[in-house]
Backbone bond lengths (Angstrom), bond angles and torsions (degrees), N, CA, C in turn:
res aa  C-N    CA-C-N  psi(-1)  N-CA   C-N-CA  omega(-1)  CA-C   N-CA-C  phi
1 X - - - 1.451 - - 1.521 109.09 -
2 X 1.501 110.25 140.91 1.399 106.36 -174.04 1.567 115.85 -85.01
3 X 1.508 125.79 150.71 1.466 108.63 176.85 1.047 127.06 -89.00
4 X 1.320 131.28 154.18 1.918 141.57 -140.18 1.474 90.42 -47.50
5 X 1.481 130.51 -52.19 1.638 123.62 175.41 0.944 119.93 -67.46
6 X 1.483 126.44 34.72 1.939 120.55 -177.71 1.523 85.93 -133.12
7 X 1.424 129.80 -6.40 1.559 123.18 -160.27 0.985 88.24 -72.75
8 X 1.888 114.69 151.08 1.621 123.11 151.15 1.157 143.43 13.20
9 X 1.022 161.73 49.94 1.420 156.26 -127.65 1.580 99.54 -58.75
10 X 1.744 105.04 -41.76 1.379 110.23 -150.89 1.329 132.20 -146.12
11 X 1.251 143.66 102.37 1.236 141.77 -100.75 1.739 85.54 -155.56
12 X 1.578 107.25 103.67 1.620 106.26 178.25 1.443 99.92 -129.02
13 X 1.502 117.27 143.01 1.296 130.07 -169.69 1.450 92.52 -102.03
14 X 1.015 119.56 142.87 2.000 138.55 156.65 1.575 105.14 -121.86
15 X 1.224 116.38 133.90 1.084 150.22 159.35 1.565 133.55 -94.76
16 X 1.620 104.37 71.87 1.274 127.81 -137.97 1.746 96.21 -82.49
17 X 1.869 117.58 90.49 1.599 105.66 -166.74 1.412 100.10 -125.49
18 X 1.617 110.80 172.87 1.604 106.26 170.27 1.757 93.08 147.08
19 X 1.445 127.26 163.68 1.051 143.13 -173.51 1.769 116.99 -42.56
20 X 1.033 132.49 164.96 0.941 139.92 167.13 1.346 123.08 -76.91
21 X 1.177 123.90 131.26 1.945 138.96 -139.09 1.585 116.66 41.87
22 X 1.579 100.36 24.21 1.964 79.73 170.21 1.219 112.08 -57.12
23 X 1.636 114.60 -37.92 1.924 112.37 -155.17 1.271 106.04 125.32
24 X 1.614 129.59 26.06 1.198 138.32 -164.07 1.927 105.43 -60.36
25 X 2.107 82.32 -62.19 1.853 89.16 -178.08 1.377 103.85 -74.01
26 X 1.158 120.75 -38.33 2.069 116.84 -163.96 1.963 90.80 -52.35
27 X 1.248 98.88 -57.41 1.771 97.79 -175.05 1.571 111.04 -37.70
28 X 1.274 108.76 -63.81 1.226 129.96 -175.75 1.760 105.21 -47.54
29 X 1.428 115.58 -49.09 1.492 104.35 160.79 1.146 144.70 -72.10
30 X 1.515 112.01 -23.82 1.389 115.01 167.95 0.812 110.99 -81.85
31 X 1.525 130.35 -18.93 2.061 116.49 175.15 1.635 99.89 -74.17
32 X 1.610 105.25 -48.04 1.892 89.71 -167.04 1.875 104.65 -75.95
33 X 0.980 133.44 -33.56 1.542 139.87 -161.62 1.434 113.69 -88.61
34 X 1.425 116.20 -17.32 1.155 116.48 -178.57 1.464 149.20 52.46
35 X 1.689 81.70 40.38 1.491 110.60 -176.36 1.554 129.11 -142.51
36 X 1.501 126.73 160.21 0.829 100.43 -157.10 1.846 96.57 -95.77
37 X 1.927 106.22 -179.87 1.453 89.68 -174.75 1.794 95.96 -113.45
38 X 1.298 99.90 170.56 1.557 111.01 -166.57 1.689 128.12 -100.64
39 X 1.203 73.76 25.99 1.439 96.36 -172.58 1.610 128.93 47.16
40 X 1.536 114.36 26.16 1.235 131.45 176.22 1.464 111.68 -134.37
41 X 1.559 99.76 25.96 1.930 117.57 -178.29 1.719 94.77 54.90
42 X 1.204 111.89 60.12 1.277 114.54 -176.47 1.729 97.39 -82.54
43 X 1.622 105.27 -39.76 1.542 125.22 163.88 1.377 138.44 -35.55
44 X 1.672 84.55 -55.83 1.593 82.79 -172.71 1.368 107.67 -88.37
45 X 1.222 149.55 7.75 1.315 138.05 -162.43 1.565 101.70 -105.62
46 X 1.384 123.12 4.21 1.233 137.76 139.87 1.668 122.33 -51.90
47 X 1.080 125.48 -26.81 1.312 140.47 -124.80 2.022 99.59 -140.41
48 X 1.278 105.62 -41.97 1.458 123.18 -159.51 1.686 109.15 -77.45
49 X 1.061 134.85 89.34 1.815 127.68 161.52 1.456 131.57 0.04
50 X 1.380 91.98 -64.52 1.566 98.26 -179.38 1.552 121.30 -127.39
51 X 1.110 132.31 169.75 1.482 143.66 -154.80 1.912 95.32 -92.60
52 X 1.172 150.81 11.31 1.547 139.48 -165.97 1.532 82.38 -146.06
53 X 1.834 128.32 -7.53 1.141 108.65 171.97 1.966 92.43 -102.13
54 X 0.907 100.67 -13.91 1.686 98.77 -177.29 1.493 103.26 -76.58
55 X 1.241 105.66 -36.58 2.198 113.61 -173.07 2.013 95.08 -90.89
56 X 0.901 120.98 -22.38 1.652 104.41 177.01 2.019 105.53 -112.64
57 X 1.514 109.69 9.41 1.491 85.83 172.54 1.161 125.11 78.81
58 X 1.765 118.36 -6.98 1.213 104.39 -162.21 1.984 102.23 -128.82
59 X 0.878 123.89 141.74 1.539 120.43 164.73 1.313 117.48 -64.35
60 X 0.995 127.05 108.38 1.540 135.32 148.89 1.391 145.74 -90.59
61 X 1.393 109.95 13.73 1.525 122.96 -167.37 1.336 88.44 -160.30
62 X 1.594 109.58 166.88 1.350 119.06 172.09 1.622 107.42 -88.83
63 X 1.437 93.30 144.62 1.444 99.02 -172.34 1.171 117.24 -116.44
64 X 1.805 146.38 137.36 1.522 120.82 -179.29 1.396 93.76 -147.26
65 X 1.466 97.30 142.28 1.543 134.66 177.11 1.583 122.50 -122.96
66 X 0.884 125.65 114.32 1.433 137.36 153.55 1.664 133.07 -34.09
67 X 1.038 135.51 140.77 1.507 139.86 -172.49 1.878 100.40 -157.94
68 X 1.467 105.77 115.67 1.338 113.44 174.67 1.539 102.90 -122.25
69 X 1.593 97.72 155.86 1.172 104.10 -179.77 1.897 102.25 -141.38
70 X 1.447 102.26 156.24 1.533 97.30 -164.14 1.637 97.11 -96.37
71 X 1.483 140.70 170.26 1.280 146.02 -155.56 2.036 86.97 -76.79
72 X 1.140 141.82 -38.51 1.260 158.25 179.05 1.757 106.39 -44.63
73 X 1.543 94.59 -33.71 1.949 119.19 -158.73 1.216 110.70 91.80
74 X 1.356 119.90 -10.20 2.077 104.59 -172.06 1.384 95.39 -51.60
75 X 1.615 106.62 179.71 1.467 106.87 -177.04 1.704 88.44 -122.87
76 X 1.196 105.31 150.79 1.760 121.56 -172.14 1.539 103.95 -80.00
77 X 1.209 111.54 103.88 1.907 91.86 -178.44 1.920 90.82 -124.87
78 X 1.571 115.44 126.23 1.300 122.65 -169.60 1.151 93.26 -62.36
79 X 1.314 108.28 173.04 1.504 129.43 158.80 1.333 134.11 -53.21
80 X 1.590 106.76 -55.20 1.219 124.60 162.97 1.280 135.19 -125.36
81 X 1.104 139.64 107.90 1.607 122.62 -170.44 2.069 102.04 -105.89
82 X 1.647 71.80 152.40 1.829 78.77 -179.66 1.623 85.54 -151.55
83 X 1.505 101.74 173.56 1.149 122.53 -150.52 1.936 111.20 -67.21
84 X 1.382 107.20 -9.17 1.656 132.19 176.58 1.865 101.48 -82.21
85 X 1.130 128.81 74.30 1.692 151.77 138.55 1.584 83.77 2.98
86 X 1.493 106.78 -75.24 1.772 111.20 -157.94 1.223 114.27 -61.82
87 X 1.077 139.15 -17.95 1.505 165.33 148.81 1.911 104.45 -40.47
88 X 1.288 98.72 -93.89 1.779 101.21 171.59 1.383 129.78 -35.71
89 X 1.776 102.78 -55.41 1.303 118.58 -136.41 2.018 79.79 -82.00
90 X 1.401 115.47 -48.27 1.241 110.75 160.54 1.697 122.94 -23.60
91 X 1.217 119.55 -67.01 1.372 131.95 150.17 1.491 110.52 -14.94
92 X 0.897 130.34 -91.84 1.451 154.80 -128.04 1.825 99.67 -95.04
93 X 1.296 115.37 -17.85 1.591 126.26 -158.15 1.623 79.85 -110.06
94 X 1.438 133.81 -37.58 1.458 119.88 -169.91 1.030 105.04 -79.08
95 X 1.743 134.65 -50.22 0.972 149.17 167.29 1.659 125.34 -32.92
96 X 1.300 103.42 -27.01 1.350 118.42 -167.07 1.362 137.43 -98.16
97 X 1.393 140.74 127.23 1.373 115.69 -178.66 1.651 108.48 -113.86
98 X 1.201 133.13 -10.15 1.220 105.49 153.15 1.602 103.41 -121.39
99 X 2.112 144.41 -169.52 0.821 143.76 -146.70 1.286 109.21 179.74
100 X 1.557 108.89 115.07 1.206 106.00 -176.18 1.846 110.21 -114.48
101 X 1.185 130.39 106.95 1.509 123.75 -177.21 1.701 115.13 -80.87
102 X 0.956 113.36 127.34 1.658 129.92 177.50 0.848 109.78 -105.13
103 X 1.655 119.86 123.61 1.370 145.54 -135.86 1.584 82.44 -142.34
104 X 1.808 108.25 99.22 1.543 105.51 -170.82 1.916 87.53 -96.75
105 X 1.079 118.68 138.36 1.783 122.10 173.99 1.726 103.25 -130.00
106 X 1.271 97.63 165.67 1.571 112.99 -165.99 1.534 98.09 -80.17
107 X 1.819 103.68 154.29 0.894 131.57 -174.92 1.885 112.62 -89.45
108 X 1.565 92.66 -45.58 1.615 108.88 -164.57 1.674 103.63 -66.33
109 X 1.753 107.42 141.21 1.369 97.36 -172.01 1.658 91.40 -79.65
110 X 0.976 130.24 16.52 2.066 138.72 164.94 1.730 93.90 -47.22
111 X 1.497 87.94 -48.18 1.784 92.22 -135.61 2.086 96.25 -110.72
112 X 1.565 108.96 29.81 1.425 108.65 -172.25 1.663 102.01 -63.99
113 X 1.318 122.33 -44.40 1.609 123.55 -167.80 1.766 111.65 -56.18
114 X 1.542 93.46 -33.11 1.494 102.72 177.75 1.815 108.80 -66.64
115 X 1.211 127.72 -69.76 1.068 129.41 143.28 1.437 134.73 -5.55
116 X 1.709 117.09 -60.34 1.385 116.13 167.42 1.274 110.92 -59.33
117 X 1.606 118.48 -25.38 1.659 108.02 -153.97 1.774 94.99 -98.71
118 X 1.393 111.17 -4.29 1.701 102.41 170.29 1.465 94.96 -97.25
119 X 1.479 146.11 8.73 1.078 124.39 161.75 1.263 115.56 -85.79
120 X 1.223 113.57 -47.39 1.884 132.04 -166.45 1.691 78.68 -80.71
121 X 1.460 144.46 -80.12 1.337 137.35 -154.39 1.880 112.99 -51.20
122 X 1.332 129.30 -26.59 1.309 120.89 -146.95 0.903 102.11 -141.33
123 X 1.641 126.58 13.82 1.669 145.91 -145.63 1.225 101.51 -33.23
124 X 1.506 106.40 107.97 1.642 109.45 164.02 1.428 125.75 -69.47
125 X 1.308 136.61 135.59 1.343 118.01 163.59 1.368 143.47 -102.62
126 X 1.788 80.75 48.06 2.024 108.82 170.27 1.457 107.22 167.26
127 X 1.826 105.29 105.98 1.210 101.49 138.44 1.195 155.72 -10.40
128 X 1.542 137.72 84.17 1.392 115.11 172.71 1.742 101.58 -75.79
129 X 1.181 128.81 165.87 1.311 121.71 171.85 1.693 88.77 -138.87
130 X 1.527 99.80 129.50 1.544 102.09 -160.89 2.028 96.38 -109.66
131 X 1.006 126.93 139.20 1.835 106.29 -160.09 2.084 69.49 -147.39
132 X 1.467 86.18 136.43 1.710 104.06 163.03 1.303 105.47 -79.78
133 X 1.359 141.46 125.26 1.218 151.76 123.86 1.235 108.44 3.31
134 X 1.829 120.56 -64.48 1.442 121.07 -146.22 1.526 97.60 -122.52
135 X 1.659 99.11 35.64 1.874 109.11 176.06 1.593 96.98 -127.11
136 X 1.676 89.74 -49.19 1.899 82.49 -169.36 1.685 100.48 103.43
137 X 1.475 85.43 162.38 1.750 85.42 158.76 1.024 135.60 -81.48
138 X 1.265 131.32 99.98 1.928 156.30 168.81 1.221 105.28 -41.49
139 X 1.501 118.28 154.54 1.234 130.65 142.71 1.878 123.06 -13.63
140 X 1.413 77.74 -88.74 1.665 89.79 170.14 1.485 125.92 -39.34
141 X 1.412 105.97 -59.43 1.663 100.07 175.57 1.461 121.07 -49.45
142 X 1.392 117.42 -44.09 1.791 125.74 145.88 1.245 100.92 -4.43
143 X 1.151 107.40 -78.42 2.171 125.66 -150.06 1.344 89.25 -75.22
144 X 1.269 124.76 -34.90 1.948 118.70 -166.85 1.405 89.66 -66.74
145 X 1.332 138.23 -63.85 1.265 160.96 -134.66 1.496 95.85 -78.11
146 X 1.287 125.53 -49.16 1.979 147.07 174.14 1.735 87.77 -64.19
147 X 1.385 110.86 -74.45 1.287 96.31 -172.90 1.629 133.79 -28.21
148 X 1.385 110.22 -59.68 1.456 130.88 174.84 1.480 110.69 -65.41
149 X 0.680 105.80 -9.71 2.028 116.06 172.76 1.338 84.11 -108.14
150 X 0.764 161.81 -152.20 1.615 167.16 -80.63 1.461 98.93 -66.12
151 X 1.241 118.76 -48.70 1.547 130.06 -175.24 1.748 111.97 -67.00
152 X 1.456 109.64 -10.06 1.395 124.77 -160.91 1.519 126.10 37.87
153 X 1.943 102.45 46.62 1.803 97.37 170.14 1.228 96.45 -100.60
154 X 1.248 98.08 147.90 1.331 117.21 170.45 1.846 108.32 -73.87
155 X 1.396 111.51 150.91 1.635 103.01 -155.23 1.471 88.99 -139.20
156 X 1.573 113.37 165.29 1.345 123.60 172.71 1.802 96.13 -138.28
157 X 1.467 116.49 173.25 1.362 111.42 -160.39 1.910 69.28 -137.55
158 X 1.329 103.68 138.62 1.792 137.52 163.89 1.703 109.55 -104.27
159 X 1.125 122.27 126.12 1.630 94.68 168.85 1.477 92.52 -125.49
160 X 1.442 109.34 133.48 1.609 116.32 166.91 1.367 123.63 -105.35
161 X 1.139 116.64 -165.98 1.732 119.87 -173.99 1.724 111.00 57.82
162 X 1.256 116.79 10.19 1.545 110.95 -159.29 1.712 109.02 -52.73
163 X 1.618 103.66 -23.81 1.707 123.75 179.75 1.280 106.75 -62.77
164 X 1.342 120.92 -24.12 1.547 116.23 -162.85 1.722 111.25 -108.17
165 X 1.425 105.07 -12.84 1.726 130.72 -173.77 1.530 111.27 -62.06
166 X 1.714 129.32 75.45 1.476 95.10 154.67 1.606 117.49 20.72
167 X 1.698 125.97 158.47 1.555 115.60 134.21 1.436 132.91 -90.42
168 X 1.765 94.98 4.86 1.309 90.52 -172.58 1.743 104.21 -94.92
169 X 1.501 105.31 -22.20 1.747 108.37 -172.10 1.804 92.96 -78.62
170 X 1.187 124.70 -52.15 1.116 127.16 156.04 1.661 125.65 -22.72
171 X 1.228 126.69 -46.01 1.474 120.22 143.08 1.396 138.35 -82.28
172 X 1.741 106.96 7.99 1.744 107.15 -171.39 2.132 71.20 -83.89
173 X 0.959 109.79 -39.04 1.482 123.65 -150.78 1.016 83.63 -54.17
174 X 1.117 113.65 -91.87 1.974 120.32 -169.97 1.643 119.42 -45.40
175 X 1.189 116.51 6.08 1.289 108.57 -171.38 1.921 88.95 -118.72
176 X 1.307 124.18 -37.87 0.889 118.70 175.11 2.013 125.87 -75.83
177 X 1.208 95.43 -12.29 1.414 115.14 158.88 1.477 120.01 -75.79
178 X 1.340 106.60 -30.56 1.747 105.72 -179.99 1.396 93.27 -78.44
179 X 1.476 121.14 -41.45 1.724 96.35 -154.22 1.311 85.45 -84.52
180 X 1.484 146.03 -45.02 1.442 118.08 -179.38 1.613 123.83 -36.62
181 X 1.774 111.53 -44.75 1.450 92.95 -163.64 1.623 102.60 -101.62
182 X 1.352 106.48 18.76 1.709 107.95 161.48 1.703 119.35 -111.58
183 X 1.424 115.59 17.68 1.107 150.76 173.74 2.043 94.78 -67.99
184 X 1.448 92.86 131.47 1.675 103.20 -161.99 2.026 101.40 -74.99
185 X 1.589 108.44 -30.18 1.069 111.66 169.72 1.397 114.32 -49.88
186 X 1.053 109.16 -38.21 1.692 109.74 -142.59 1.901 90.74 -95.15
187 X 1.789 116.73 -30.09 1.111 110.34 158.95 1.466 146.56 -63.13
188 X 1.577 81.51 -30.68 1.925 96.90 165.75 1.438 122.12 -46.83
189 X 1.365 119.83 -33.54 1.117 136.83 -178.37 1.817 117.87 -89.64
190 X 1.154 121.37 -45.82 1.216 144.12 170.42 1.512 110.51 -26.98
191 X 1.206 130.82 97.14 1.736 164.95 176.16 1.286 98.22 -46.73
């Protein structure tokens, strides 16, 4: 066990949001698990709470994962992980001098209240905003994007699937992402 002056220095919350199938949990597993995913959410079901979110694909609860890094920057990845958090995360928190927790939240506008209440309940202090490549910007990512502006986190945009993207949906994407986040609203607000 490390002594009270070896703890964490640094402890940053992400607020891992965005449409339903961007890659919210798979992300969330390959950054903390350190692996890659198999493109049959072989990933995220590492990552997922319950068994009807593992059989439908979809997040329904808030989910949280750990990310350590050693004073050097390596990143702490245990030996073994199993389905016991207190087990690893133990691991990975001794090992570690700073700590970043990933706050995985639902995609489905089903499950938005769940979502609002891990933003306002667990206040992250940064948005990831996770956007599919080969979806575009959704509905939902809209409201993720409103959310974090109204909520005042400051946000960053991930885009995944870029492998699976047309190049042409792949540039409606990115072009419709620039004018959203160069959008004068969205600067008014901008920290």
């Amino acid at each position: 066990m490390k002594a009270e002056d070896e703890r964490p220095e640094k402890l940053v919350k992400l607020g891992i949001i965005g449409n339903v199938d961007a890659g919210k949990s798979t992300l969330v597993s390959v950054l903390t698990k350190g692996i890659a995913d198999d493109g049959n959410g072989g990933a995220r079901i590492r990552v997922l709470n319950y068994l009807h979110e593992q059989e439908s694909g979809r997040t329904s609860s808030i989910g949280q994962e750990i990310l350590g890094f050693t004073k050097e920057g390596k990143q702490v990845i245990p030996e073994r992980f199993n389905q016991n958090k207190n087990k690893y995360w133990k691991e990975v928190v001794n090992h570690s001098y700073k700590i970043i927790s990933l706050v995985d939240l639902c995609g489905h506008e089903k499950y938005l209240k769940t979502t609002i209440n891990g933003l306002t309940g667990l206040s992250p202090d940064f948005g990831c905003v996770v956007i599919g490549a080969n979806m575009g910007l959704q509905k939902m990512t809209k409201e993720h994007i409103g959310l974090c502006l109204f909520l005042k986190i400051p946000f960053f945009v991930v885009l995944t699937k870029v492998d699976m993207a047309p190049q042409n949906k792949l540039d409606e994407t990115l072009d419709e992402l620039k004018k959203i986040l160069r959008h004068k609203l969205l600067n008014k607000f901008a920290i």
